[in-house]
N, C-alpha and C positions, 0 to 999 in steps of 0.2 A: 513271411508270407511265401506261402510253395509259388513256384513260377511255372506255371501252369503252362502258357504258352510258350515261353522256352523249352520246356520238355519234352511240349509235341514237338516243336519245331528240329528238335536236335533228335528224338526218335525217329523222324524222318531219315535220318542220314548217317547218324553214329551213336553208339553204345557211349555212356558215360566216363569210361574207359579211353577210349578214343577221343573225345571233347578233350578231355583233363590233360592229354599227351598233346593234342594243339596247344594247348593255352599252357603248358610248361607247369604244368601242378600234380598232383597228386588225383585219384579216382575219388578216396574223399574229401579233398577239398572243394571238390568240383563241384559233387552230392549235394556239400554243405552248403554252397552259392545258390543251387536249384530248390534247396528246401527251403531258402531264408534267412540260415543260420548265417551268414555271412552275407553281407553285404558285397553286391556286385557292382565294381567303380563303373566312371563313364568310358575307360579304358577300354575295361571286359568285356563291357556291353559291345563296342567297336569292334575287339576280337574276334569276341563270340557271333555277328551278325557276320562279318567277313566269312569264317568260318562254314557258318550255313548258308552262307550266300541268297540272304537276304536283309531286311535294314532291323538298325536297333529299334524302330517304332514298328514292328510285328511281330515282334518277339518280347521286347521289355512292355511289364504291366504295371499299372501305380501302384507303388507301395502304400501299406498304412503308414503312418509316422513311425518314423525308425530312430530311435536314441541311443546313440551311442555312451556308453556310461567308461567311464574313465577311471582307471586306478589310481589316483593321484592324493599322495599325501600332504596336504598344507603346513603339517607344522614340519617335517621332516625335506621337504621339499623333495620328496624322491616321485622319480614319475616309471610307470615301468608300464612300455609300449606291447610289452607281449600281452600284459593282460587287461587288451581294450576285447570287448565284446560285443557283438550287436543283436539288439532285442526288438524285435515286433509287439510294440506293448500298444492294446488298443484305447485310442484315443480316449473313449467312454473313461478312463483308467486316470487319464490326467486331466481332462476334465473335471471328473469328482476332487480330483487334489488340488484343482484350481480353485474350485468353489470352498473346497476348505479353507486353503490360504486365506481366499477373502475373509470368510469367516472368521478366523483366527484374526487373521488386522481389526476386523471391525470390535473383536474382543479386547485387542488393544489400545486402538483408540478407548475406545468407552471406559477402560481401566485408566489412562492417561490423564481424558476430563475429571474423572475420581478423582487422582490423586490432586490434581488441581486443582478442584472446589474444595477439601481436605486442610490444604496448603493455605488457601487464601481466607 
């Protein structure tokens, strides 16, 4: 989710360029936090509001739900932290997958009773 209000907030006073050199990063890393694409800690937020010299609740917006999806292999147990990513996936989205899930259980139960009037 674009952070809208951080972006006025910090056009007020600095080029993105200049933001990214406070906060010890990169111009696109910086980018990537105001577009979304990265998730901004409760760290940044403190930084970034010191920064513009004003508070982290006039500048930070509610996010949608944000899930982090994880590279992590179960059967090889390898976990590799570079390639965590963060996705603005809207809620509508998991929802529907919620309702399948259920869906799908109540497919199994009802297979379950089968197999156990079958049985008996």
């Amino acid at each position: 989710m674009i952070k809208n209000k951080l972006i006025k907030a910090r056009k007020e006073k600095y080029t993105q360029e200049n933001m990214a050199k406070i906060l010890h990063m990169t111009q696109s890393q910086y980018q990537r936090r105001e577009k979304g694409e990265i998730r901004i800690s409760d760290e940044e937020w403190e930084r970034i509001a010191k920064a513009l010299d004003t508070t982290v609740e006039d500048i930070k917006e509610d996010d949608s739900v944000v899930h982090q999806i994880n590279n992590y292999d179960n059967q090889s147990s390898n976990y590799s932290a570079s390639n965590n990513y963060f996705y603005n996936i809207p809620e509508f989205i998991f929802q529907n997958q919620q309702e399948y899930i259920n869906l799908l259980k109540k497919q199994i139960e009802a297979l379950q009773e089968e197999i156990r009037n079958l049985k008996s």
